[in-house]
C-alpha positions as a Python dict, from the first residue, in 0.01 Angstrom:
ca = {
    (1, 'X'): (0, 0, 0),
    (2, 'X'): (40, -241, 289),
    (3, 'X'): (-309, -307, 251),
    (4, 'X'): (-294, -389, -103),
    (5, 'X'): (6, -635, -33),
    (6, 'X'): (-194, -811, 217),
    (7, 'X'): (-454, -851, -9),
    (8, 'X'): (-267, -996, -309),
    (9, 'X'): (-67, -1247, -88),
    (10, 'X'): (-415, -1361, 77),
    (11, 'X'): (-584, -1442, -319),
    (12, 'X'): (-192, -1560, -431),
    (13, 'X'): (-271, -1820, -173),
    (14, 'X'): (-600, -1902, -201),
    (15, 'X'): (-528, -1957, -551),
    (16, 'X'): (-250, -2125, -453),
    (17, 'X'): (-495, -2350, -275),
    (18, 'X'): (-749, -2429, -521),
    (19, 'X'): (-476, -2533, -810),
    (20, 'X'): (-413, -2779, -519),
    (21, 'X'): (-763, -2884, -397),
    (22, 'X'): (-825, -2922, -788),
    (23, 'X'): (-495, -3134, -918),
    (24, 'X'): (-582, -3363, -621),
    (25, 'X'): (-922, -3394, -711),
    (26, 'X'): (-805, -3513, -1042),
    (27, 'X'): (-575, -3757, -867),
    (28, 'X'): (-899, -3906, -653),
    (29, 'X'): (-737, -3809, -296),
    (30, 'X'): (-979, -3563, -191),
    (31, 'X'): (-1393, -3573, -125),
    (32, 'X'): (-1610, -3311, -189),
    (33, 'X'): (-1621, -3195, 167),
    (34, 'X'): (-1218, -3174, 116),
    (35, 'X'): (-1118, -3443, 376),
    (36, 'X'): (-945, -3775, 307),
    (37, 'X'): (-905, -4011, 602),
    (38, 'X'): (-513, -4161, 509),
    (39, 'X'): (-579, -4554, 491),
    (40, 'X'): (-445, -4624, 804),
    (41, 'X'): (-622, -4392, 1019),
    (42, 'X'): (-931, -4672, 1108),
    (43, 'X'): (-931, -5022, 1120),
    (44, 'X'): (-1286, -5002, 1094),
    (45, 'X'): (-1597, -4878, 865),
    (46, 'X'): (-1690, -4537, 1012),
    (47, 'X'): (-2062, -4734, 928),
    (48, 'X'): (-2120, -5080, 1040),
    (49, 'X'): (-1807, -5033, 1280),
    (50, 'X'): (-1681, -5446, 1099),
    (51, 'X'): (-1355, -5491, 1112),
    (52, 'X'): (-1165, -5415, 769),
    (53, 'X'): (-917, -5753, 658),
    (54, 'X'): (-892, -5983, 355),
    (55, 'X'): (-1251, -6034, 331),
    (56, 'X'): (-1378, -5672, 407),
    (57, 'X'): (-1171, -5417, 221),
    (58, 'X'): (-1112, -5033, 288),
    (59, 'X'): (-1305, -4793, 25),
    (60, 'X'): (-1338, -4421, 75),
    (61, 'X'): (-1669, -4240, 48),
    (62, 'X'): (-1559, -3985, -213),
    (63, 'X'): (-1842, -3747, -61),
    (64, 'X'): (-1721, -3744, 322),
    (65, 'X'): (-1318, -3880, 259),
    (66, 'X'): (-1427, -4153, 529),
    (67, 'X'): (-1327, -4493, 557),
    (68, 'X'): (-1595, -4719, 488),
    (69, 'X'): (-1648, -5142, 345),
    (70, 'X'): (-1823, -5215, 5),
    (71, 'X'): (-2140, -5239, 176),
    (72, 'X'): (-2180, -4941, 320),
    (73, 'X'): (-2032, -4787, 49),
    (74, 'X'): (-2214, -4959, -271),
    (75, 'X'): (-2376, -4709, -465),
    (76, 'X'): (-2251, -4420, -690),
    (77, 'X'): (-2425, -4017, -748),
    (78, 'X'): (-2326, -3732, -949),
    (79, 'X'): (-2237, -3443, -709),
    (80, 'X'): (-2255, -3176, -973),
    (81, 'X'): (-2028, -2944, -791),
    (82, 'X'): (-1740, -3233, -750),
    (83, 'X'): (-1749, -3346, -1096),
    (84, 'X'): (-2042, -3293, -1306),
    (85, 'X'): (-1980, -3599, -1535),
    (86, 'X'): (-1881, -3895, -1312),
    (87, 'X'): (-2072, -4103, -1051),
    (88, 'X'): (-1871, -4124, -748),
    (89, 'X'): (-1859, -4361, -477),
    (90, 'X'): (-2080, -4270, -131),
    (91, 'X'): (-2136, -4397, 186),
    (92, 'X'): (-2531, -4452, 275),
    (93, 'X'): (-2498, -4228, 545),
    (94, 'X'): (-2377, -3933, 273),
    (95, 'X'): (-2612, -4087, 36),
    (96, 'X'): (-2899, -4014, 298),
    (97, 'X'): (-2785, -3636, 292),
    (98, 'X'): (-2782, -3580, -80),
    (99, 'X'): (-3150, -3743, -128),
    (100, 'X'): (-3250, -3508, 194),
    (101, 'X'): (-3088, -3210, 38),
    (102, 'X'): (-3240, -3205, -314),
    (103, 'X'): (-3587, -3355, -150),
    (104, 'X'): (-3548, -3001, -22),
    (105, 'X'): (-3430, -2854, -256),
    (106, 'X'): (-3744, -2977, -529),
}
């Protein structure tokens, strides 16, 4: 019986957890690894390492959650298990890994 409580409050969370991951998902505040830097976290792109200001702004790779400028950030690919429909924004460096992975893949 103990057991069986266990088990249901482990999936009651873990559902619990994906009604989450999913609603924020929806709201654009997660990546499909699951991490989000906040916007404050760098004053730098995680790529070229330029300082973000007026001229440079702050975009998030929607693949790694990373902080990164427009220009290492500047194209857009359809992760079918994020969202099947809609090109997201990617960093080159994630970009790189999805073209390695389905090279593999095919």
């Amino acid at each position: 019986s103990t057991q069986i409580e266990n088990l249901n409050r482990e999936l009651e969370s873990k559902v619990t957890q994906t009604v989450q991951m999913e609603g924020e998902r929806e709201s654009g505040t997660t990546s499909v690894l699951g991490y989000w830097a906040p916007d404050n976290s760098s004053p730098i792109c995680k790529a070229c390492r330029s300082s973000f200001g007026w001229n440079r702004r702050k975009h998030h790779c929607r693949y790694c959650g990373c902080l990164v400028c427009s220009g290492c950030s500047n194209q857009k690919v359809i992760v079918k298990s994020f969202d099947p429909t809609t090109a997201i924004r990617i960093c080159d460096s994630c970009l790189r890994t999805v073209r390695d992975r389905n090279q593999k893949k095919n």
